[in-house]
C-alpha positions in Angstrom: -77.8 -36.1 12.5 -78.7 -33.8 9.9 -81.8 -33.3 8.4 -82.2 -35.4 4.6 -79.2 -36.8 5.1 -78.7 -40.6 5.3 -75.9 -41.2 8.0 -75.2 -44.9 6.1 -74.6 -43.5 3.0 -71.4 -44.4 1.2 -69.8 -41.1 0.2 -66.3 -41.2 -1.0 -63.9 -38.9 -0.3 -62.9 -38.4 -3.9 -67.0 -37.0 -4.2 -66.1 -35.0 -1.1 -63.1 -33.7 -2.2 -64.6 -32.7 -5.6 -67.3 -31.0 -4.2 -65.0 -29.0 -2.6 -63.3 -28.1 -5.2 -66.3 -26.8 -7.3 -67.3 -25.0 -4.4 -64.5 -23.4 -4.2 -63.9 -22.6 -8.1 -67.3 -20.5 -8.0 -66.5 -18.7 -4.9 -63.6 -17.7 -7.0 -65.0 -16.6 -10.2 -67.6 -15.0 -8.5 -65.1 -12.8 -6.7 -62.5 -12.1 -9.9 -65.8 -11.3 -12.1 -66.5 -8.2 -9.8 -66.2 -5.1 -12.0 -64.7 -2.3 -10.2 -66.8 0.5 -9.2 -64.2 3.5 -10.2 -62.2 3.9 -13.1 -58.3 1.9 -12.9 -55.2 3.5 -14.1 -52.9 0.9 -16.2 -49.7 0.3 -13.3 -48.0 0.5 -16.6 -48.7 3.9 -17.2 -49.3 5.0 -13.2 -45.4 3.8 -13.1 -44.2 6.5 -15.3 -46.5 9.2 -14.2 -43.9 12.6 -13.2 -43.9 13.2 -9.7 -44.4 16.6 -9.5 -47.6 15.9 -11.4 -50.4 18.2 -10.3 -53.1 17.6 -12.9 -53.9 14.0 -14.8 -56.6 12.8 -17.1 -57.5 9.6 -18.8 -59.8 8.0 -21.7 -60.4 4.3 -21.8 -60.4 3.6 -25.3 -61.7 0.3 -24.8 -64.5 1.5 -22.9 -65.5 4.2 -25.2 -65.4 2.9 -28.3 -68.5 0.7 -26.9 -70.6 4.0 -26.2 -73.1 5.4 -28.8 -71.3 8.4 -29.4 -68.6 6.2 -30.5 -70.6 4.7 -32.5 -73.0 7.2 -34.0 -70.3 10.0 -34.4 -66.8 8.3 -34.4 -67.4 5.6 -36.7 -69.4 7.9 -39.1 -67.0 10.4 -39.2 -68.5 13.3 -37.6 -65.5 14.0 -35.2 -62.8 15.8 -37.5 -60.0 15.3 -34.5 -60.2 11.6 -34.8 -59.7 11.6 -39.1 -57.1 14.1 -38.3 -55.3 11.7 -35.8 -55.8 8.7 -38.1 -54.5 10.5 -40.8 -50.8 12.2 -39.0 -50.4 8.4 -37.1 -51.6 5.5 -39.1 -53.5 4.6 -35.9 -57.1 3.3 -35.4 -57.9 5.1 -31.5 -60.7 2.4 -31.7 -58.7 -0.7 -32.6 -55.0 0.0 -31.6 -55.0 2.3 -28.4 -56.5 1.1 -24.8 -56.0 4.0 -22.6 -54.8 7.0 -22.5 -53.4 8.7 -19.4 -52.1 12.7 -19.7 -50.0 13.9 -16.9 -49.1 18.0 -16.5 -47.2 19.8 -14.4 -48.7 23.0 -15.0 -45.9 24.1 -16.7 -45.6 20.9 -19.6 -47.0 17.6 -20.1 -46.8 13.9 -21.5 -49.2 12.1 -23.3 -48.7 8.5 -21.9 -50.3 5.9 -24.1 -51.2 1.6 -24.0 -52.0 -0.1 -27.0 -50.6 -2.3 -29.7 -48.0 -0.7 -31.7 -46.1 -3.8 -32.7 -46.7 -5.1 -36.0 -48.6 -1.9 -37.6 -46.7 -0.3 -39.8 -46.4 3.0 -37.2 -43.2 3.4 -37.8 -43.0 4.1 -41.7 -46.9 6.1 -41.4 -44.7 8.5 -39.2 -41.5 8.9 -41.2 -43.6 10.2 -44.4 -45.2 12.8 -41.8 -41.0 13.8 -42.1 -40.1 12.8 -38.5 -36.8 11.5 -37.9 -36.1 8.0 -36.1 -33.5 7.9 -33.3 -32.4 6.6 -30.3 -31.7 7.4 -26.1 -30.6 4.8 -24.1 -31.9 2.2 -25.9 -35.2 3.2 -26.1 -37.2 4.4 -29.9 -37.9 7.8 -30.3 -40.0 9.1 -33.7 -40.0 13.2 -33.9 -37.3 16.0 -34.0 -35.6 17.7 -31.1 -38.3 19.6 -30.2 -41.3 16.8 -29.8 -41.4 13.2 -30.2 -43.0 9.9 -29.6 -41.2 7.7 -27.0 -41.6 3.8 -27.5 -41.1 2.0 -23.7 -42.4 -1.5 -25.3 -44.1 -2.9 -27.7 -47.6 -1.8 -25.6 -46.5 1.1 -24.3 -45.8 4.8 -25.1 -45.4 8.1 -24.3 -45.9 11.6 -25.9 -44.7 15.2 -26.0 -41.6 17.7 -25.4 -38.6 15.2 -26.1 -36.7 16.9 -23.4 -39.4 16.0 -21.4 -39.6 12.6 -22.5 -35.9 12.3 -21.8 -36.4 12.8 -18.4 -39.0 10.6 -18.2 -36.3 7.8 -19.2 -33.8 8.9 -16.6 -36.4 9.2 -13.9 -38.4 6.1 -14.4 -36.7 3.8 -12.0 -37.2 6.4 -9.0 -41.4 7.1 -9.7 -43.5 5.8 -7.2 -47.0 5.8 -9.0 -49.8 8.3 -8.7 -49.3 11.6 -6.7 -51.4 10.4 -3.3 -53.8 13.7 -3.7 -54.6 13.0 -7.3 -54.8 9.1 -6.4 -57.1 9.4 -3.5 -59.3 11.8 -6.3 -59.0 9.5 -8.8 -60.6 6.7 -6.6 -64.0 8.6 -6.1 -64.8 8.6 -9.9 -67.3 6.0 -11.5 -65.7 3.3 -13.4 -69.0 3.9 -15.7 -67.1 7.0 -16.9 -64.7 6.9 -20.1 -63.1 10.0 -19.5 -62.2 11.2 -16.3 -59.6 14.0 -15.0 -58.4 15.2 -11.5 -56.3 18.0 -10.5 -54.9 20.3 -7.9 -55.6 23.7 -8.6 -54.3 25.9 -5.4 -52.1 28.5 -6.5 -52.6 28.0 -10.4 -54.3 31.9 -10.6 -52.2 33.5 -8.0 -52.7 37.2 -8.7 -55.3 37.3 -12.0 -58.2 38.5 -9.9 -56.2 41.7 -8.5 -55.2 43.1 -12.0 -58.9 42.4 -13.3 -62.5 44.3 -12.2 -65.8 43.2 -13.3 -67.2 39.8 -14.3 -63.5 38.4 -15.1 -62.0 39.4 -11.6 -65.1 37.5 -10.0 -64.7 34.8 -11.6 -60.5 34.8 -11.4 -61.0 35.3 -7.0 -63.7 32.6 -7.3 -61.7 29.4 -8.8 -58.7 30.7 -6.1 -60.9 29.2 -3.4 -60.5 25.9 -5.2 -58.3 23.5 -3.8 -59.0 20.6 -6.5 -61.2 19.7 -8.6 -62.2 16.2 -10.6 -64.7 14.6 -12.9 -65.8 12.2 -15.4 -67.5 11.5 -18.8 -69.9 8.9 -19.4 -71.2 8.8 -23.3 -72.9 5.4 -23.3 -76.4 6.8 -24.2 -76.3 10.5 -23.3 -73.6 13.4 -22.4 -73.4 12.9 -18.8 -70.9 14.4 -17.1 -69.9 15.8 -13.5 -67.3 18.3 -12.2 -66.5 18.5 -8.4 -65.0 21.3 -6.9 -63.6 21.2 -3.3 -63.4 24.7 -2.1 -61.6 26.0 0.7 -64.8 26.0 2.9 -68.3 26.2 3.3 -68.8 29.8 2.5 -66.4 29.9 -0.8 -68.8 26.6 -2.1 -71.8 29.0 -1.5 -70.3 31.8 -3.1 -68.8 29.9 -6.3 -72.3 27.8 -6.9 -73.6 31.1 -6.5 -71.3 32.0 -9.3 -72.1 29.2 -11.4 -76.1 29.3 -11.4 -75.6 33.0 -12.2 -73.4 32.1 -15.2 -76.2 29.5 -16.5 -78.7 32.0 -15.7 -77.1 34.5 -17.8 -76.6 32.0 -20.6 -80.3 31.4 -20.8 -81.3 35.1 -20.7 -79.3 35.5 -23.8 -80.8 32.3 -25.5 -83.4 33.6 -28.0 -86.6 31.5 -28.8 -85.1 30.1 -31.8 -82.5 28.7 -30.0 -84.8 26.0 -28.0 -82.2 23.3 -28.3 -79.9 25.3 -26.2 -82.4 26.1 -23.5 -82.5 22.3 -23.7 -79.0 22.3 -22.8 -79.3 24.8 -20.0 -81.6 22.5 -18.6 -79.7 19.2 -18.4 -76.9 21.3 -16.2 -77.1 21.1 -12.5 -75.3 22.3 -9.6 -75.6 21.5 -6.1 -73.4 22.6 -3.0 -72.6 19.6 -0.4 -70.2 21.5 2.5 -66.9 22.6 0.7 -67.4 21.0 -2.4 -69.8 22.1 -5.2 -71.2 19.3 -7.8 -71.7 20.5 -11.0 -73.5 17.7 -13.6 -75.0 17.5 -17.4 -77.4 15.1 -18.4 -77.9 16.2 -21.9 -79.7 13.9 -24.3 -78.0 13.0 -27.9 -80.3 14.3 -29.9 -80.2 17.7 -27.9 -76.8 18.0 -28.7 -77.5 16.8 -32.4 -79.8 19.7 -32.9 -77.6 22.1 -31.3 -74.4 21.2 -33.2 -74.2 24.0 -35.2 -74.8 26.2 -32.4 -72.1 24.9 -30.7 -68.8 24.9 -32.7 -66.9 24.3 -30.0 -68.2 20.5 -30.0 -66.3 19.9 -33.2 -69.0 17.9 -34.2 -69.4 17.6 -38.1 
């Protein structure tokens, strides 16, 4: 008999069954409520991903348009990119796009895009742009013969060389997904990022470090010894970031996070004292060498990078 537990006690077995079924019912939820811990690629869009795809990056809209940089530069207008993009499209990135997922070949590319594209008025936004509206097999296309906007659905498009985009049509019932190498990559980064990329980058700089001496020629032999490299972007509260190169072995990782402390070193040495907020910057940058693969990271706080704006044009920051 068990403990607290009157054996004469009339239990049903409708309160048994019930029971049951609220047990049950939480197990569940508790198990479909489990975030996952790296980033997801839409099936929608891994489906349509080339296969000789050797390099592929992403943005979670969603996802980012939650962090403070969203919100404190986005949203306020400090990003000229984004006006720009509102502007040529008629689209809100915040409000009508979820992710983004570019795929490259090394030689071209195709911007493959989820969101909502039904019902918005896209359409007539892009022919006053003076883009033409036509057709292949079946499918919408918005551009000219030489680059275009492919609709699949009403949640689902794709961007870039029409001719590439064309291809993507006749190839789409005989892709597979994601390339394994990227795939297996791509399920190592942090679902806390909102940007991420992976890519494979043997071969890419065959012969640029044997017609260059000096500092460039280095640096060209150097990133040969990669084999791939990936990463991530998280921009909740700071610019955090991480880049991981896999080397050929243990000796290239020494020799190219050698490489890579030297560069920040040199980058400090010809910071001047009035120029605190980049030293700042120097020190939120990290790099540490784990067998073949070297970890680079930034941890750089906001209003760091506010201060060092102007310094920075490259940031594009207004």
């Amino acid at each position: 008999m068990l403990v607290g537990i009157d054996p004469h006690a009339n239990i049903s077995l409708t309160f048994v069954i019930r029971v049951c079924v609220l047990i049950s019912l939480v197990f569940m939820a508790s198990c479909n409520r489990q975030p996952s811990p790296v980033v997801f690629v839409d099936p929608a869009l891994a489906t349509l991903v080339p296969a000789d795809t050797i390099g592929l990056a992403g943005i979670r809209m969603e996802q980012l348009a939650k962090t403070r940089f969203w919100t404190d530069y986005v949203q306020k207008g400090r990003v000229p990119m984004v006006d720009e993009f509102r502007r040529r499209t008629g689209l809100d990135p915040g409000k009508n796009l979820w992710e983004i997922l570019v795929a490259s070949n090394g030689k071209e590319g195709v911007v493959l895009v989820r969101g909502k594209f039904s019902d918005m008025g896209m359409e007539p936004k892009l022919n006053r742009e003076g883009v033409e509206r036509f057709s292949y097999k079946g499918l919408t296309m918005i551009g000219d013969e030489k680059n275009a906007v492919l609709f699949l659905n009403p949640s689902t498009a794709a961007a870039g060389a029409s001719a590439t985009l064309r291809r993507l049509v006749d190839n789409r019932n005989n892709v597979s997904g994601l390339p394994p190498l990227l795939a297996d990559r791509i399920q190592k980064i942090p679902s806390t990022n909102q940007a991420w990329f992976a890519a494979t980058v043997t071969g890419l700089i065959p012969s640029l470090g044997e017609r260059n001496a000096g500092l460039a020629g280095n640096l060209a032999r150097l990133a040969q010894s990669i084999d791939f490299t990936s990463g991530g972007l998280d921009l909740r509260q700071d610019f955090r970031s991480t880049i991981d190169f896999e080397t050929k072995d243990a000796q290239q990782a020494d020799r190219l996070s050698g490489a890579i402390r030297a560069l920040l070193g040199l980058g400090r040495l010809n910071t001047t004292d009035k120029q605190r907020e980049m030293l700042s910057i120097y020190d939120g940058m990290h790099v540490i060498k784990e067998n073949s693969v070297v970890h680079f990271s930034t941890d750089i706080p906001y209003s760091v990078l506010e201060k060092a704006a102007a310094q920075i044009p490259m940031l594009g920051l207004k």
